[in-house]
N, C-alpha and C positions, 0 to 999 in steps of 0.2 A: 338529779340533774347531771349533765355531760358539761364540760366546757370544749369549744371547737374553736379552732386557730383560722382564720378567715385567710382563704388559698386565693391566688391570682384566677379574675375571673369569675366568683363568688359574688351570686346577686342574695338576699333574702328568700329569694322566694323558690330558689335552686337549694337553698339548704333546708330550706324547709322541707323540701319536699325529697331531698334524701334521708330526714330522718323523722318521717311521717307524722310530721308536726302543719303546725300552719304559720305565715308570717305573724297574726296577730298574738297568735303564742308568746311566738320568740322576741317580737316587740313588748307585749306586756310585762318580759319577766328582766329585758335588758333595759329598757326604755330609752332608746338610740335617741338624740337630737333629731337625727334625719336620716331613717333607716336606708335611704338611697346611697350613704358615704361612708362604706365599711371602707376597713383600711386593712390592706396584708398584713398579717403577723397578728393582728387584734381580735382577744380571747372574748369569746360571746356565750352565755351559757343556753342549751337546746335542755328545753321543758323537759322531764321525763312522761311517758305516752299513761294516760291514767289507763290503770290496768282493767279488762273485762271481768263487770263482775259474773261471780257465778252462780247460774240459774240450774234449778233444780227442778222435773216436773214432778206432780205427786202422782204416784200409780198409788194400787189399791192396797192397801195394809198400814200407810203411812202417818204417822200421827205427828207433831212438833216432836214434842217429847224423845221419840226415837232418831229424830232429823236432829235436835238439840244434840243428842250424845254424838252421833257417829261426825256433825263436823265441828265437834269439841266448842260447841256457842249455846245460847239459851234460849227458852221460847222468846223469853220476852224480847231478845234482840231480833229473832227472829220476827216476830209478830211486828214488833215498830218497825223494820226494814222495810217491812211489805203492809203495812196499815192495813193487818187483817182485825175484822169487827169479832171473829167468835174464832178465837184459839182454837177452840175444839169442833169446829166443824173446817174442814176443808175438803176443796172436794177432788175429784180425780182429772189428772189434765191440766188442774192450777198449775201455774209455773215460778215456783218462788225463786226471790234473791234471796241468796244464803250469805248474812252478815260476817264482812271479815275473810272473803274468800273470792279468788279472782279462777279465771279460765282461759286454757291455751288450749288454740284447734290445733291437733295434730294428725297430720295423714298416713297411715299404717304403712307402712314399707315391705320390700319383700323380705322374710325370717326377721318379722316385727312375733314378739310375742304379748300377752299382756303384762305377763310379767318384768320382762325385760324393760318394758315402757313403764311403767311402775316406780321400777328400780334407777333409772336415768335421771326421772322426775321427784324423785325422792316422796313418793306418794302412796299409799297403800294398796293395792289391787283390790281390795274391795269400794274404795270409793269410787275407784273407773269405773267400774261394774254398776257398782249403784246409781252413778251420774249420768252414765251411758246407757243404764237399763240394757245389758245384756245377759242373754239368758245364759249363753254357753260361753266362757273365757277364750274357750279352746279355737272358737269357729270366726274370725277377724281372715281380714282379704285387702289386701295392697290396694291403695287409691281410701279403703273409706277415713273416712273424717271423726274422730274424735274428740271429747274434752276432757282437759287433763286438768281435775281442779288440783287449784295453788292456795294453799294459806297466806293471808296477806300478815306478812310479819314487819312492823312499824319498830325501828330500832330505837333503843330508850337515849334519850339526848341529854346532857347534862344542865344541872339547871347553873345559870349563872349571872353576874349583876356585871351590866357594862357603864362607863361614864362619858361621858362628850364634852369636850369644852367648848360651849357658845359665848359670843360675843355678846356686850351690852350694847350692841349699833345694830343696824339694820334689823330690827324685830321681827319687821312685817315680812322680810325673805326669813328669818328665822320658824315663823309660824307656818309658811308655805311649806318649808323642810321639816317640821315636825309634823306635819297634817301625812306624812310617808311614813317617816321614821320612830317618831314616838314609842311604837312595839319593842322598840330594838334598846332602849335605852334608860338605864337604871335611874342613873345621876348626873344631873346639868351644872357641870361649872361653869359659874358666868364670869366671866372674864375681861376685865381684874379691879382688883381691889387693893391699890398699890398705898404702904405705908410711910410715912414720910419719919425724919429722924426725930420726931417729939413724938413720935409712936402714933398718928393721928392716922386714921383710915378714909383715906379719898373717897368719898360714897357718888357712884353713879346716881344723876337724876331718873336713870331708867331703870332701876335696880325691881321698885312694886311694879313695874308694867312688867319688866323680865321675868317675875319668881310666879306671879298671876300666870303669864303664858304656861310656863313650865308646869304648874299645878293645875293646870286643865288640861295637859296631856298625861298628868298621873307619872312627870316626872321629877325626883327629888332635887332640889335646889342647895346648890352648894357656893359658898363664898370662895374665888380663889384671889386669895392673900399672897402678896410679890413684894419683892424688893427693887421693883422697881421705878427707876429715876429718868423721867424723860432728858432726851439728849444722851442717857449715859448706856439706857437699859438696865441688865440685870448689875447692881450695884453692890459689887464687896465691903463696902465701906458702908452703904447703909445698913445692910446687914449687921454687920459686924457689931454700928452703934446700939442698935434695937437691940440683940442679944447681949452685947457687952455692959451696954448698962443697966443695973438694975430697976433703975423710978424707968423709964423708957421701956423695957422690957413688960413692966407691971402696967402702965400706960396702956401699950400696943393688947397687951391680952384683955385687959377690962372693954378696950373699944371694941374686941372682936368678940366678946359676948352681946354687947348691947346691938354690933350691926348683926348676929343670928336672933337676937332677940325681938328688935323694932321690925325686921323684914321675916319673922317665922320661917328661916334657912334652917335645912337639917343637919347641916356642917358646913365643915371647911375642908378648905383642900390648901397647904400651906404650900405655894410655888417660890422658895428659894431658890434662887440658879448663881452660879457665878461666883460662890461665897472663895472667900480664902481659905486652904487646906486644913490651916492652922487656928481655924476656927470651928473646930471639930468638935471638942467636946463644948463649946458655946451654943453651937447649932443642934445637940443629943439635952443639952439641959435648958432649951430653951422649949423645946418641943415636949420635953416631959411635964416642966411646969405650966404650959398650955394645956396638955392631957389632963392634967390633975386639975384644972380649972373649968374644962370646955365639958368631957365625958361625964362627970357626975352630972351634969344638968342635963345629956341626955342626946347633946348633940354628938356627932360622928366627926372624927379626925382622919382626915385623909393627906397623906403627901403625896407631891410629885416629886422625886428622886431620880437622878443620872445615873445610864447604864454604864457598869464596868462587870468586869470578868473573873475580878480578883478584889482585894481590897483597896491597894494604891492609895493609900494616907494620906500619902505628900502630892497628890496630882489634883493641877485644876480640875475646876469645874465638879470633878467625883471625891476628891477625897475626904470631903465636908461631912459622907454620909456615911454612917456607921449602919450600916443595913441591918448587924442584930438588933441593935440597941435601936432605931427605930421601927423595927417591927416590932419587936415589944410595947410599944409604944401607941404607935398608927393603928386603927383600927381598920384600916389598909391602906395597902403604898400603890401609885400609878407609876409602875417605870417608863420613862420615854424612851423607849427603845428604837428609835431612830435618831437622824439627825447623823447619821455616818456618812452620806454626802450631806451639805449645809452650803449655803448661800458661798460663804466663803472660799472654800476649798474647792479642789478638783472635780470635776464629774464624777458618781460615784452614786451605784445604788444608797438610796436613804434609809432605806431600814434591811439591808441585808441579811434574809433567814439564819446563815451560818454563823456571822453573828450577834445577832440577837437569839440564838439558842444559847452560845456559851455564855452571854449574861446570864439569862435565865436559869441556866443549867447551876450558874453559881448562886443567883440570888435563892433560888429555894433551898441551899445549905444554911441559910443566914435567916431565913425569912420565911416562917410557915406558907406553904405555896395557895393555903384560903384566905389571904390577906395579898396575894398579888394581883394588880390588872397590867396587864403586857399590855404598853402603849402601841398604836397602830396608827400611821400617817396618814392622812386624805387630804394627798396633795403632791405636787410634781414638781420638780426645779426644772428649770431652763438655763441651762451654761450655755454663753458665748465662747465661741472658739476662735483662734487658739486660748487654751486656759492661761492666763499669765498671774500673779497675785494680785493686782487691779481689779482682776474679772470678779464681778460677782452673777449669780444665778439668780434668776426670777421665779417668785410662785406660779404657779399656772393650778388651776382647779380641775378635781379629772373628771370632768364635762368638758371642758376646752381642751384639754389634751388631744383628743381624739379628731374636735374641729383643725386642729393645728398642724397634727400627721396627715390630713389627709389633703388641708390645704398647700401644703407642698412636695403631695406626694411620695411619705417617708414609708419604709418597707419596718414595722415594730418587730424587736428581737427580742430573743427572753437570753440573760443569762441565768444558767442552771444552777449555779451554787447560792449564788444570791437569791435566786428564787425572785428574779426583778425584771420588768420591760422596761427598755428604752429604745430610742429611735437618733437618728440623724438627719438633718435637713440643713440647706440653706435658702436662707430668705432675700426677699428682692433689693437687696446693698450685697447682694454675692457673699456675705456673710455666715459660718458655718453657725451650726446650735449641737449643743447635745444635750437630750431629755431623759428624766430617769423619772418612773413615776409608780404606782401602784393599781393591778389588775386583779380580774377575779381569780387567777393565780394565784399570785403573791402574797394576798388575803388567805387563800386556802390554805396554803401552807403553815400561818400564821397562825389560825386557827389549829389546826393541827396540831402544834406548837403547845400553846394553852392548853390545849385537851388533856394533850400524851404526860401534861406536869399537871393536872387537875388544879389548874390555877382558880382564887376568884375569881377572873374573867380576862375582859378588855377594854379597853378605853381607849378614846381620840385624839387626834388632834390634828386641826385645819385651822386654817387662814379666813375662812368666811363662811358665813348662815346660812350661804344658798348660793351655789349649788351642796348640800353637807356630804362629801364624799361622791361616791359616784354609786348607780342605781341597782348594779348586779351584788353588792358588796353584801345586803342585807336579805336576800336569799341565800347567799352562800353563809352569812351568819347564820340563821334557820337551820339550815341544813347539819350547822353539828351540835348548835345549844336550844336548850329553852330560856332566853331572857326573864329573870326575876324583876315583877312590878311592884314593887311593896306601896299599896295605897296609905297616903297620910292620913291621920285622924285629923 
């Protein structure tokens, strides 16, 4: 795949047809709202052109057997390519496809030789010869047309397990969004399962309709456990009490066996956020005595853990987490490695590549890097401007993003370090915005990212069931891993 930056003047059917594709391609693989309302700056990915396979005629001496060695393939793939009835009878003039192998028409130039053209194509001069049935090497004339076969070489993708956090509301946009994505996705955190200070576990009434849906898309269902306190959110205090005391502590882990037990959940994903610094080794030995209770019975322990660079002890929100001593621990960790622009703060790419590399660059000194998933955002803020401390940003989902650039005609810019697009607009109160959001760009790079540290994977996180992310995200996913599906017994 190509990704292409939509130029001023840029209809569908004008880039199609510069890059010898068709609209319905390039819609299938982007799946625009309304392919009519491209917006400048906005990255679109162009299909790659499926390559010509290549045909081979039989002249007289020719058996598989010899066709097998010289294009390094087998009869039998041969024979299934071409659902031939008798292996050993072919006859003269047949024109086989040769499995695994494509063709370029090339037109001879003046002091073209064939071996020169050989050597360009990285091909051996006896398969021109034999493909092209030429008798003499030597005797080729400016204007003719030849085939130049190509090996179709398929690069090995690595395998890996991603997670998603879905919501326990809107199901039924949930099932619409797995009826796409499902392929793409290891483990469903259903989202949440918040504990209150007598250790008691809030059980969603949708929790068997939730873990049903996700087990008929063959994906693993995980309990995500919070500290959180409506009105307050992520709650240091409640925290604090569940691990600080011990009958609460013992409470909180017995009910989170029985709720993987009663709903047949393959783990947990434990979402502390907010904790006090100084609740450090409370939060390392509250997690270990969970491991030691949860893992012999067979379930998976998963955390979601705050990105930092370095260790910072004493700093909110990160210093709670002792990265070795939880990976030790975690039978993997999900870092959320965004949230660097946030509702509250300035305008500001949200998951910035540059830094979200020196997280990661630090977290796998601390933390085996097949126990990491690099969190990845699917989702946009919207800053009012001017920014003042009052201002807060809006979600926006990136399906609307797109309706939104172009309903006020914003010109999308990428900055290059961040590896992030945003835009500018104002809206009809003459009111300015600034958008920062995530493209198939920004993903790439992201990916890239995970590869280049051979992490376990990647994992999500959005604001809602449907739209889940936006539609180019999960070709450009393809394109560098194989998603692991581990079916449940």
């Amino acid at each position: 795949m190509e990704i292409y930056i939509v130029q001023p003047g840029d209809t569908l059917f004008a880039i199609a047809r510069r890059f010898n594709t068709t609209v319905t391609a390039i819609q299938a693989l982007n799946q625009f709202p309304n392919p009519d309302q491209l917006v400048i700056g906005q990255a679109i990915l162009i299909p790659t052109p499926q390559p010509t396979p290549l045909q081979y005629m039989v002249v007289a001496g020719d058996t598989l057997f010899q066709l097998a060695q010289l294009f390094d393939t087998t009869v039998t793939a041969i024979v299934q390519t071409n659902n031939l009835i008798n292996p050993n009878l072919i006859n003269i003039g047949t024109v086989l496809i040769i499995p695994d192998w494509s063709q370029i028409n090339y037109q001879i130039r003046q002091g073209d030789t064939l071996y020169q053209i050989a050597q360009r194509y990285g091909v051996s001069l006896e398969l021109i010869v034999k493909v092209n049935q030429i008798t003499n090497p030597a005797l080729i004339y400016p204007g003719q047309i030849i085939s130049i076969p190509q090996q179709i070489s398929v690069p090995a993708k690595r395998p890996i397990e991603t997670f998603g956090y879905f919501f326990l509301y809107n199901l039924a946009g949930l099932e619409r969004s797995l009826t796409s994505i499902a392929p793409y996705i290891t483990y469903g955190g259903l989202y949440d399962y918040p504990i209150n200070s007598d250790g008691k576990i809030e059980i969603n009434p949708n929790t068997g309709r939730a873990i049903a849906l996700l087990n008929q898309f063959n994906i693993q269902p995980m309990a995500v456990i919070t500290n959180w306190t409506p009105g307050i959110g992520f709650d240091p205090d409640l925290a604090r009490n569940i691990m600080g005391d011990e009958a609460v502590k013992q409470r909180t882990i017995a009910n989170i066996i029985n709720l993987l037990t009663n709903y047949n959940f393959t783990g947990i994903n434990i979402d502390f956020e907010n904790m006090y610094p100084a609740d450090r080794q409370l939060y390392t030995a509250f997690i270990r005595d969970l491991a030691a209770t949860v893992k012999p019975r067979g379930y998976l322990l998963s955390l979601a853990i705050a990105p930092k660079a370095s260790d910072l002890p004493n700093s909110p929100w990160v210093g709670t987490f002792d990265y070795a001593a939880l990976g030790e621990l975690a039978d993997f960790v999900f870092l959320m490695t965004y949230e660097w622009g946030w509702v509250g703060g300035p305008p500001m790419p949200i998951a910035p590549i540059n830094l979200v590399r020196q997280v990661l660059n630090y977290a796998v000194t601390q933390i085996p890097p097949e126990k990491i998933l690099q969190g990845i955002p699917l989702y946009a803020y919207n800053w009012p401007l001017p920014d003042t401390p009052e201002t807060t940003a809006t979600p926006v989902n990136l399906v609307d993003v797109y309706n939104l650039a172009y309903r006020f005609n914003a010109v999308i810019n990428f900055e290059p370090l961040a590896q992030s697009p945003w835009f500018n607009y104002t809206d009809e109160q003459n009111s300015g915005h600034e958008v920062w959001f995530e493209d198939v760009r920004s993903v790439k790079a992201k990916y890239q990212t995970a590869s280049n540290l051979a992490l376990r994977g990647v994992g999500y996180w959005g604001y809602v069931n449907e739209p889940y992310g936006f539609p180019q995200n999960w070709p450009m996913l393809e394109e560098f891993f194989t998603v692991i599906k581990n079916n449940r017994l």
